[in-house]
Structure formats: structure tokens, C-alpha cells
N, CA, C and O atoms as a DFTB+ gen file, in Angstrom:
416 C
 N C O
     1  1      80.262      74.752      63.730
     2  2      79.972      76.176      63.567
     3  2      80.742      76.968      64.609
     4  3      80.657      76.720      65.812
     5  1      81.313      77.696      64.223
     6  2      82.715      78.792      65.124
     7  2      81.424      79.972      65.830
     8  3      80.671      80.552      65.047
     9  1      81.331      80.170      67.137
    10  2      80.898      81.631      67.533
    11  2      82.114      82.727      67.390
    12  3      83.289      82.605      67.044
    13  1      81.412      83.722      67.759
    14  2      81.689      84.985      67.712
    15  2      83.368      85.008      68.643
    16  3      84.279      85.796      68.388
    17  1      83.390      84.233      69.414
    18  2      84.800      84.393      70.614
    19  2      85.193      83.874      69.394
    20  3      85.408      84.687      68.494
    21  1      85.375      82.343      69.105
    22  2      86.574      81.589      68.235
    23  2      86.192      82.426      67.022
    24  3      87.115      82.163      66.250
    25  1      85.345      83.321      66.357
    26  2      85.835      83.497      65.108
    27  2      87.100      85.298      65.079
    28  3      87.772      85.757      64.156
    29  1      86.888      85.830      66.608
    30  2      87.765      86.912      66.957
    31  2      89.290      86.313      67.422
    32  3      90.375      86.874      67.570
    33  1      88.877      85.001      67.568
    34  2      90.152      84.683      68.418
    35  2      90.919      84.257      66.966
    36  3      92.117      84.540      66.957
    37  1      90.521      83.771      66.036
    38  2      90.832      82.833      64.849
    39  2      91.431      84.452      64.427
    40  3      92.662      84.475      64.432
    41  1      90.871      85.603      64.118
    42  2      91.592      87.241      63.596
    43  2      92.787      87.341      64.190
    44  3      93.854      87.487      63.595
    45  1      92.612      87.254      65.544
    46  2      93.772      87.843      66.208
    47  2      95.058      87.097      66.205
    48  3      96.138      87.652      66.411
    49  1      94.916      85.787      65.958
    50  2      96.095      84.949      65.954
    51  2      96.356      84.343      64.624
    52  3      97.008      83.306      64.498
    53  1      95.873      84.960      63.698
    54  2      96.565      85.049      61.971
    55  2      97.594      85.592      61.582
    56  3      97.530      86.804      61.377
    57  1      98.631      85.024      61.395
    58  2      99.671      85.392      61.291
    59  2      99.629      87.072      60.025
    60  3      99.170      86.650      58.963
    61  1      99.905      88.451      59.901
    62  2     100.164      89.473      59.374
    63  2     100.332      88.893      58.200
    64  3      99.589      89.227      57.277
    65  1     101.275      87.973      58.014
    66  2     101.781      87.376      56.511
    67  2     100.607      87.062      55.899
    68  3     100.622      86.939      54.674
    69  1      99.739      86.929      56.415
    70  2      98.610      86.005      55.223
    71  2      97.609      87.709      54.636
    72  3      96.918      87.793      53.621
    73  1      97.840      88.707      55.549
    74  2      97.514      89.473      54.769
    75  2      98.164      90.575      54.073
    76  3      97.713      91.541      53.457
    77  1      99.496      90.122      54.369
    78  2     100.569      91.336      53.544
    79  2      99.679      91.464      51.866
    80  3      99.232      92.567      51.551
    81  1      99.545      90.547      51.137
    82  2      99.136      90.383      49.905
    83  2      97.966      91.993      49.632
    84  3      98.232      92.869      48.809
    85  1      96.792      92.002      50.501
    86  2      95.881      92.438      50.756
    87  2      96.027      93.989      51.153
    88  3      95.313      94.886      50.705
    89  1      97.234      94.171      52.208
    90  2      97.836      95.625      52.273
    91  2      98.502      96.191      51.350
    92  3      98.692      97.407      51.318
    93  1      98.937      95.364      50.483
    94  2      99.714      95.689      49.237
    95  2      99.093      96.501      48.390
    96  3      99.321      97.672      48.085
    97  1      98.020      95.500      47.934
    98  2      96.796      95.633      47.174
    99  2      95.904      96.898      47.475
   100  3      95.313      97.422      46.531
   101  1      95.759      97.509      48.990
   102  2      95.058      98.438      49.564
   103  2      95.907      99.999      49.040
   104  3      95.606     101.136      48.677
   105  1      97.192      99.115      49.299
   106  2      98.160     100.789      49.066
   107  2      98.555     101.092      47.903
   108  3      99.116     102.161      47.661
   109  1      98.245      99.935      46.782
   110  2      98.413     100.467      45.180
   111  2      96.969     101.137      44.892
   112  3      96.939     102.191      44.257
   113  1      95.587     100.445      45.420
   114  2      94.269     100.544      44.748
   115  2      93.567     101.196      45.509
   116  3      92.902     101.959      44.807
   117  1      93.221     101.398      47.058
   118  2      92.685     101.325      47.950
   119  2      91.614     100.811      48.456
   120  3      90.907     101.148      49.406
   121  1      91.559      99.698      47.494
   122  2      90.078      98.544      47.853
   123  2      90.793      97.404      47.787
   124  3      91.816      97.406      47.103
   125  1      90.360      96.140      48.533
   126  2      90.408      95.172      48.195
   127  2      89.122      94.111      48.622
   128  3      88.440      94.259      49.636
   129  1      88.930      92.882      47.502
   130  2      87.502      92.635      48.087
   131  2      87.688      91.145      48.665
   132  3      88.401      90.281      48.155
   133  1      87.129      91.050      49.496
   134  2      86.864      89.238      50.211
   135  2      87.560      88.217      49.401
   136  3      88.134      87.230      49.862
   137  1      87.484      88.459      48.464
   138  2      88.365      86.546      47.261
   139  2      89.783      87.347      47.254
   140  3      90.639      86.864      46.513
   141  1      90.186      88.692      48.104
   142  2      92.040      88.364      47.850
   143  2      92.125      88.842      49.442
   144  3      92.810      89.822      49.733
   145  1      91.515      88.222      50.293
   146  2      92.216      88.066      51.349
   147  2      91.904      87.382      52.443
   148  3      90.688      87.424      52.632
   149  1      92.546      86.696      53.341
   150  2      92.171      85.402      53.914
   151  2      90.845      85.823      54.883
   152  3      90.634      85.013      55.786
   153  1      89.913      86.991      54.818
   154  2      88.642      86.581      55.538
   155  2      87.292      86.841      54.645
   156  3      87.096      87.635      53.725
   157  1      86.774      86.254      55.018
   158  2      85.014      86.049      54.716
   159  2      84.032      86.750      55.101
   160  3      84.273      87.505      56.043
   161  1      82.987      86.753      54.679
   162  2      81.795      87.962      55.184
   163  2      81.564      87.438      56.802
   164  3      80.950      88.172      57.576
   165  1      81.953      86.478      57.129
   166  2      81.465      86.184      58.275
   167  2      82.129      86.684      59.403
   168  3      81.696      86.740      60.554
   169  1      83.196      87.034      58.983
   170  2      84.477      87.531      59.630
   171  2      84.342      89.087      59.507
   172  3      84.302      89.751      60.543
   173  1      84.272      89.687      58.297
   174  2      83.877      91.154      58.109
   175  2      82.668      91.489      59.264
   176  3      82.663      92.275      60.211
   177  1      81.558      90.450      58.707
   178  2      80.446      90.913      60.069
   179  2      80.849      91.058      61.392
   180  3      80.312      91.912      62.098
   181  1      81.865      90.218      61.883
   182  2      81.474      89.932      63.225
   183  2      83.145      90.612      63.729
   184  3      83.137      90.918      64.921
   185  1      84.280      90.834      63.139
   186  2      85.428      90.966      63.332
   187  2      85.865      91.883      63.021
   188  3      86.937      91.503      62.550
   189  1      85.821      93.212      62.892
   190  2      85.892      94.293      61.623
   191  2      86.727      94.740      62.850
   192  3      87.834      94.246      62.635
   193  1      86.762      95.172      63.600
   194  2      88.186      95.932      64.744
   195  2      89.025      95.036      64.741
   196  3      90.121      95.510      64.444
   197  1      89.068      93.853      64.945
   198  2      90.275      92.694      64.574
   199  2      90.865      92.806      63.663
   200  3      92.067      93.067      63.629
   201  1      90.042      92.608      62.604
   202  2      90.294      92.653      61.206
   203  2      91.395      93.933      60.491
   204  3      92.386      93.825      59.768
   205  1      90.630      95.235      61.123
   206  2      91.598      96.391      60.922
   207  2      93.096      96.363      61.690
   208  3      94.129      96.773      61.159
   209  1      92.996      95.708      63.256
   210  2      94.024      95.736      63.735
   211  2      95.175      95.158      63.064
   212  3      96.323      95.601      63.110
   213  1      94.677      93.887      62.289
   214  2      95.968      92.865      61.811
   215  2      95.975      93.774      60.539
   216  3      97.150      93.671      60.187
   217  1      95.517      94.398      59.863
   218  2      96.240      95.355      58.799
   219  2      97.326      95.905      59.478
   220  3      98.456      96.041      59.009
   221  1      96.884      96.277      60.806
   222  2      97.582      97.690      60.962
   223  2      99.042      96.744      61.295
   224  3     100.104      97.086      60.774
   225  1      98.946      95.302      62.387
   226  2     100.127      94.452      62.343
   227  2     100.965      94.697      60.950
   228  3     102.007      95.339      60.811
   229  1     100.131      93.933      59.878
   230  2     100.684      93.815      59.084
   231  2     101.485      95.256      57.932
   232  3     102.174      95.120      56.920
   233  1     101.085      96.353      58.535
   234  2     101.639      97.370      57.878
   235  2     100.752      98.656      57.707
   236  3     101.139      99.822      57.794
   237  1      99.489      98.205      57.447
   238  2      98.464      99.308      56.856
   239  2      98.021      99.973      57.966
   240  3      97.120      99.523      58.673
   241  1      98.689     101.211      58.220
   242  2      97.610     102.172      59.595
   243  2      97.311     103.261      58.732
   244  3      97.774     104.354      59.061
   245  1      96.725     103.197      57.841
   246  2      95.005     104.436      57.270
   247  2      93.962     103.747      58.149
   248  3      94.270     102.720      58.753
   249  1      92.929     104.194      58.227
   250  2      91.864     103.734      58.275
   251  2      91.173     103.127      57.435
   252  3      91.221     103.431      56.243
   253  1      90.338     102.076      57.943
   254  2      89.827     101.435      56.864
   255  2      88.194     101.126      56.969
   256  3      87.757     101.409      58.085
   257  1      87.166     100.585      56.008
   258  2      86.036     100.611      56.369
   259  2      85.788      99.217      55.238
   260  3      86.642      98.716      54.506
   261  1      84.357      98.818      55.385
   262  2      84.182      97.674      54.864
   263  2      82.679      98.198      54.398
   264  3      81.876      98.771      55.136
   265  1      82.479      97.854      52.948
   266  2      80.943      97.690      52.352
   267  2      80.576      96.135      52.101
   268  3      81.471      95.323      52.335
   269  1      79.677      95.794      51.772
   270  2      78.817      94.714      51.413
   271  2      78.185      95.200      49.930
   272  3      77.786      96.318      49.605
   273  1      78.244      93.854      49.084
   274  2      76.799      93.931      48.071
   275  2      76.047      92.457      48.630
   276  3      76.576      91.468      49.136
   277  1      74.548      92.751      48.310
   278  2      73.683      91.456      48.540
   279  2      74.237      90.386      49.525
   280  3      73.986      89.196      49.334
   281  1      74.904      90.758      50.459
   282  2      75.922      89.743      50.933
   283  2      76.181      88.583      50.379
   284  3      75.801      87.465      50.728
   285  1      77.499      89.207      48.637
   286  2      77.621      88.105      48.622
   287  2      79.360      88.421      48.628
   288  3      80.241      87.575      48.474
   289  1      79.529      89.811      48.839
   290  2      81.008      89.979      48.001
   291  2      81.208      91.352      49.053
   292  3      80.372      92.254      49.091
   293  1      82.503      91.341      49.919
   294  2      82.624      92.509      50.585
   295  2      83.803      92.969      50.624
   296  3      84.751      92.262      50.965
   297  1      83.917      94.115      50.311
   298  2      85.546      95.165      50.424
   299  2      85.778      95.964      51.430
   300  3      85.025      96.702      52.065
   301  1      87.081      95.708      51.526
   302  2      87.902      96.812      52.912
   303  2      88.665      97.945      51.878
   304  3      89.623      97.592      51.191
   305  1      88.198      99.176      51.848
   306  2      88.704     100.452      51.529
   307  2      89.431     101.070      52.124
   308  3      89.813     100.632      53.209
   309  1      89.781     102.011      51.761
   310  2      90.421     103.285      52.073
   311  2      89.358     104.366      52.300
   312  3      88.731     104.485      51.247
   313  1      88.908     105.182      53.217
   314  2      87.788     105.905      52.574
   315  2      88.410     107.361      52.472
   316  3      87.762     108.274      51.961
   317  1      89.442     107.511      52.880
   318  2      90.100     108.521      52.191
   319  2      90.542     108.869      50.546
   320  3      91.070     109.870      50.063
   321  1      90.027     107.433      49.849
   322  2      90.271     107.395      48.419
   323  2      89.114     106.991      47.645
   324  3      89.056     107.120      46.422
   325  1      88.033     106.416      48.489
   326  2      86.969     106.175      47.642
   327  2      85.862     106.441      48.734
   328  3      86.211     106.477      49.913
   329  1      84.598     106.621      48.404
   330  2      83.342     106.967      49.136
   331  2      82.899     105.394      48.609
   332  3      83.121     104.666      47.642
   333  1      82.152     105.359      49.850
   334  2      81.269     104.274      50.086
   335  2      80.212     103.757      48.822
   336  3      79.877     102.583      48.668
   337  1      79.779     104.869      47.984
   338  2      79.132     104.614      46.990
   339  2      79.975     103.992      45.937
   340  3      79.520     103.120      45.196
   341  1      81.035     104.368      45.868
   342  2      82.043     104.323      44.647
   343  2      82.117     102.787      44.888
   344  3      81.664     102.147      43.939
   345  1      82.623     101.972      46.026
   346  2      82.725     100.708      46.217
   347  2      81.743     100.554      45.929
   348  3      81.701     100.498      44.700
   349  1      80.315     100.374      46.590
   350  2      79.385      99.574      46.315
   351  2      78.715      99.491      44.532
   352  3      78.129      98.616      43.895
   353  1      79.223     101.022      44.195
   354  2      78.862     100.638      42.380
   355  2      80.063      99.651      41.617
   356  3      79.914      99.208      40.478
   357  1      81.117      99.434      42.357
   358  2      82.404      98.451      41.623
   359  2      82.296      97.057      42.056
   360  3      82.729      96.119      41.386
   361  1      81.582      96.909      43.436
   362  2      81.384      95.815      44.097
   363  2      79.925      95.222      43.205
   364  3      79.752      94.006      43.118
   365  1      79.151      95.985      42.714
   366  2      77.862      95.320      41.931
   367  2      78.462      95.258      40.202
   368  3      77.882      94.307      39.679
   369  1      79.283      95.853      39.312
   370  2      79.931      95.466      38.603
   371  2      80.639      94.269      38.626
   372  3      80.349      93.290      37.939
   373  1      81.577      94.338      39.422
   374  2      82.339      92.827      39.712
   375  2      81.093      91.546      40.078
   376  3      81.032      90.746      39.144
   377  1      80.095      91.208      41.258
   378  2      79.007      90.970      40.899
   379  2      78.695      90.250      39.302
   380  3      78.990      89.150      38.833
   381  1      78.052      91.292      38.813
   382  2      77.795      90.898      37.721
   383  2      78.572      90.585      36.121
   384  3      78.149      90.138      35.055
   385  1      79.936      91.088      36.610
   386  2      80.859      90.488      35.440
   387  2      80.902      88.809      35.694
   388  3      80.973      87.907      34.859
   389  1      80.843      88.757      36.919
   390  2      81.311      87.226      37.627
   391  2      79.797      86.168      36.965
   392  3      79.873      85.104      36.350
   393  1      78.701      86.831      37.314
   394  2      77.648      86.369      37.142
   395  2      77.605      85.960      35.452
   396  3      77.400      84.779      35.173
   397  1      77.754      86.714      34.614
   398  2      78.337      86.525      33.303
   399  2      79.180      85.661      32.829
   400  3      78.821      84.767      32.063
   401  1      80.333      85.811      33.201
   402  2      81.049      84.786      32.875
   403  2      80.708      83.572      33.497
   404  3      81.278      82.663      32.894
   405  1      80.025      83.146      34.444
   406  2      80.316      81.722      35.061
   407  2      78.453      81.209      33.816
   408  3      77.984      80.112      33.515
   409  1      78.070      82.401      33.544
   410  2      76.675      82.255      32.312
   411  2      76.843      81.618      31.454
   412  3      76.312      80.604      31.001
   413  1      78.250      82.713      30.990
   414  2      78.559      82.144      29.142
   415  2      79.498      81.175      29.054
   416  3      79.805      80.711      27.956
């Protein structure tokens, strides 16, 4: 089990490349959620100034913010392009499309 030092230290020394994909994704859509980019809710919880910094490495200086659903699924926005509600009603859609299909 990683604490809080090794899971900031594990942010800071990720190479930019692993999240170019993810800044890409931010500057066509301005969301992107946890399954397209190399961190986890555990990392969102505990790393979120890290987390923004290596955007900003990697290219992205907007600001950025992070929602949760049910902790199971979390997105880094733009909140200059979407309000916090707007994610969390797309983040419980996605949710439950997923929940569906893995049903039927």
C-alpha cells in the first residue's frame, strides 16, 4: 500500500508523455474522466496540485478542477467550459451506460 509521500512522489516523476493523450482530450472536450488517463481516484484524492502541475508540464495551463460520482469514476475539467453540475450529470450517465452494458 503506497502513502500519501510515494503516491505525490509517483505524480511528480511521470513522465508529461503519459498524459499528453489526456491534454489533448481536455482541449478538444474539456473533460476527461479517470479510464483515459494514467491516474486513479486515489491519486485525484490525494494529488490534485501534482496532478494539475504535470498537465501544465505537459502543455495544459487553464485551470483545472476534478468531480467524483459515488467514487467510482472521476473527471478533470475545464471549469471555464463546464460547471461542476454539468460533469457530475455526464459522469452519472456514463456510470450507468457502463452499468448497462456490462448487464446486457
Amino acid at each position: 500500500m503506497l502513502n500519501v509521500e510515494q503516491l505525490k512522489y509517483s505524480v511528480n516523476h511521470m513522465p508529461a508523455e503519459r498524459v499528453l493523450e489526456a491534454v489533448l482530450e481536455l482541449r478538444l472536450e474539456g473533460l476527461v474522466t479517470d479510464d483515459r488517463t494514467p491516474f486513479g481516484k486515489v491519486h485525484f484524492n490525494t494529488c490534485f496540485a501534482e496532478i494539475e502541475a504535470l498537465f501544465q508540464r505537459a502543455g495544459y495551463h487553464r485551470g483545472l478542477d476534478v468531480v467524483g460520482y459515488e467514487g467510482a469514476v472521476y473527471a478533470l475539467y475545464d471549469p471555464s467550459r463546464w460547471e461542476a453540475v454539468q460533469v457530475l450529470r455526464w459522469l452519472k450517465a456514463h456510470c450507468e451506460a457502463q452499468s448497462q452494458a456490462q448487464a446486457g
